[in-house]
ROPA-488333 format. One line per 2 residues: number of its first residue (from 1); for each residue z negated, y negated, x of N, C-alpha, C, CB. Coordinates in steps of 0.02 Angstrom, whole numbers. Each point is the difference from the previous one (the first is absolute). Glycine has a CB too. Example, Ala and Ser with C-alpha at 12.3 -4.5 7.8 and 13.67 -1.06 7.14 Angstrom:
# ROPA-488333
1> -390/284/660/0/-59/-45/0/-60/45/-62/59/-95 ~ 98/-112/77/-3/-59/42/-37/-55/-39/108/32/59
***
This chain:
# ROPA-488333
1> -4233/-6221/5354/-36/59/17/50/55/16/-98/-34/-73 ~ 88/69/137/43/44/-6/-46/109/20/114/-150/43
3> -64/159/-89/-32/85/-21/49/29/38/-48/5/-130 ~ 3/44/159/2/64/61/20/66/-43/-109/-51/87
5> 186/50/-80/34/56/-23/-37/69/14/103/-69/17 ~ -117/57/47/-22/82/59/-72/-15/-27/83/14/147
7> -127/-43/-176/-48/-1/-18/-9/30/-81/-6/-90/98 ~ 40/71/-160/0/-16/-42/25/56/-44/-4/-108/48
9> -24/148/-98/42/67/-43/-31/-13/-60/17/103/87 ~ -29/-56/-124/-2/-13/-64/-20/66/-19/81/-94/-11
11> -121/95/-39/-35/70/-37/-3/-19/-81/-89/38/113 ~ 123/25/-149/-6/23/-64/-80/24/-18/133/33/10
13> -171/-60/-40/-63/50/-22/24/24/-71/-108/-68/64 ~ 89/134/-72/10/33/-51/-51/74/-12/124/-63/19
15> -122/101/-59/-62/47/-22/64/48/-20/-133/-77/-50 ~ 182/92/69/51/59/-27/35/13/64/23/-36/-130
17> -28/116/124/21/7/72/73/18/0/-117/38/40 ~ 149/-32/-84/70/33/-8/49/-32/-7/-41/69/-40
19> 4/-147/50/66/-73/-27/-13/-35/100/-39/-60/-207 ~ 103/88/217/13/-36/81/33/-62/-53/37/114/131
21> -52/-180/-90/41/-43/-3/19/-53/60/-37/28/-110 ~ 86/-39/116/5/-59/85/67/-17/-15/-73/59/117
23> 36/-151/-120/33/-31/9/47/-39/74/-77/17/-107 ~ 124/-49/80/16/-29/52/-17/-70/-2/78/82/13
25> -128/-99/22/-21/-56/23/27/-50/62/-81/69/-53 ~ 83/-125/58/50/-23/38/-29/-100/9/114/122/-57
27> -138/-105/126/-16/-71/22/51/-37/36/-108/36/5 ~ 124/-92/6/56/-15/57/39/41/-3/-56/-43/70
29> 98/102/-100/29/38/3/-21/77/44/65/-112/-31 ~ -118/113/28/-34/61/59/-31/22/-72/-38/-49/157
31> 46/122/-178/-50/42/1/-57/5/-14/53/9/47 ~ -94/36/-85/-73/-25/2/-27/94/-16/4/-171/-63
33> -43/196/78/-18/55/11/-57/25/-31/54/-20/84 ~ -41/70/-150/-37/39/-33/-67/49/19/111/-19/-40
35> -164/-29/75/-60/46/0/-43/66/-38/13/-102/35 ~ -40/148/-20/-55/22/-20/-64/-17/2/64/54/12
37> -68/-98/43/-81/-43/18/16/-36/40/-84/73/-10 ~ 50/-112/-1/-17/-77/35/-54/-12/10/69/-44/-41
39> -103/19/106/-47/-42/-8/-5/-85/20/-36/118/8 ~ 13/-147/-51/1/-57/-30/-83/-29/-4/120/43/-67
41> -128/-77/102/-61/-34/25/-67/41/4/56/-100/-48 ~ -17/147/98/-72/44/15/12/69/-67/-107/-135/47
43> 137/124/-91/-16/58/-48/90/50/13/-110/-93/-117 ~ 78/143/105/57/35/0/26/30/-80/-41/27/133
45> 98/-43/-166/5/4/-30/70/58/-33/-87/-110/34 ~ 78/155/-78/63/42/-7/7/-18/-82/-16/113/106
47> 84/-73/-102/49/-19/-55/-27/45/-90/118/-12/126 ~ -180/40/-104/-35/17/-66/-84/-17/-1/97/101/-13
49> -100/-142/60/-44/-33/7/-72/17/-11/89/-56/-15 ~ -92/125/55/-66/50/7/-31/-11/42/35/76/-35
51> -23/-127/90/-22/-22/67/-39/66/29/-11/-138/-32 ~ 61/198/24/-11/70/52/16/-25/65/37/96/-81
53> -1/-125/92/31/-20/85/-54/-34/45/125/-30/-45 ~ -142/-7/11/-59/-56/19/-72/58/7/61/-131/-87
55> -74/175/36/-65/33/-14/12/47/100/-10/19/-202 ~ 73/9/185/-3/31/76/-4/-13/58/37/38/-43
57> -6/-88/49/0/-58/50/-88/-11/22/126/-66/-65 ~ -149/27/28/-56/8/-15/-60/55/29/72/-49/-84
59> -43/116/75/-57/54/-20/21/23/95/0/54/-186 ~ 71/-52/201/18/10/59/-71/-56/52/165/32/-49
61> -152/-111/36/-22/-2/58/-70/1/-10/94/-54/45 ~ -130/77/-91/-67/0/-11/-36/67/36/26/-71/-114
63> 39/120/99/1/58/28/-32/-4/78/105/29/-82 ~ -34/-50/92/-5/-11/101/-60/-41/9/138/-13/38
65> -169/-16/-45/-53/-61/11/-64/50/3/59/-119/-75 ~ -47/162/7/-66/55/-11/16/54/36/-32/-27/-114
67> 55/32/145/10/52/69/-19/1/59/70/6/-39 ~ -50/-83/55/-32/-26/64/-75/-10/5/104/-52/10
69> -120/41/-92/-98/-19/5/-15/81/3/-38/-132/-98 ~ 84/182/78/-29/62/2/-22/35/69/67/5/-102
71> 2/-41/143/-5/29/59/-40/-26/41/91/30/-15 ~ -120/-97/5/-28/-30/64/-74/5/-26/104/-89/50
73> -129/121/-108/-46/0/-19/-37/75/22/47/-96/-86 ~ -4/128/103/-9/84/52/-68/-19/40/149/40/36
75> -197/17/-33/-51/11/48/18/7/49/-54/34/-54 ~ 116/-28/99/2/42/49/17/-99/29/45/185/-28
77> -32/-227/-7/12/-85/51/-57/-23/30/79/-52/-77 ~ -149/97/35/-67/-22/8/-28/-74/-43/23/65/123
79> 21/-66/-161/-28/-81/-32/-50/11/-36/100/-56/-14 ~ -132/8/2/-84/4/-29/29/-10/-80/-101/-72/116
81> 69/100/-161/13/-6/-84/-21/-79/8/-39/138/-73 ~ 3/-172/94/-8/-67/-27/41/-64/13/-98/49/2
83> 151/1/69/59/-50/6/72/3/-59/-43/12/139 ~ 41/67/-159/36/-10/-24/5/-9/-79/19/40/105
***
């Protein structure tokens, strides 16, 4: 099996905000890179594990989506209330 350096980092979870820690991690001799978030099968995940990143993400495109029903839902397109 082989693992994708340029793919592949690594995250500390922890609940204290005043303890930085980073290691040096080291595959094949490459490097491995200290995240704040990741997402990882669809979930987005951060390093105190409040899934705030994900909640915005989230609220953003729900946002834009409810904008567009706002706008096309205007009297002035003429659409009938029962189409939309």
């Amino acid at each position: 099996m082989k693992i994708s350096v340029e793919k592949s980092c690594y995250m500390i979870f922890e609940n204290k905000t005043k303890v930085k820690t980073n290691l040096n991690l080291k595959i094949n001799g490459n490097s491995l890179n200290n995240e704040e978030k990741v997402k990882f099968l669809g979930i987005m995940l951060d390093s105190k594990l409040t899934f705030s990143p994900m909640v915005a993400d989230l609220k953003e495109r729900c946002n834009s989506r409810l904008h567009l029903i706002k706008y096309l839902s205007n009297r002035k397109w003429g659409l009938k209330p029962e189409t939309l």
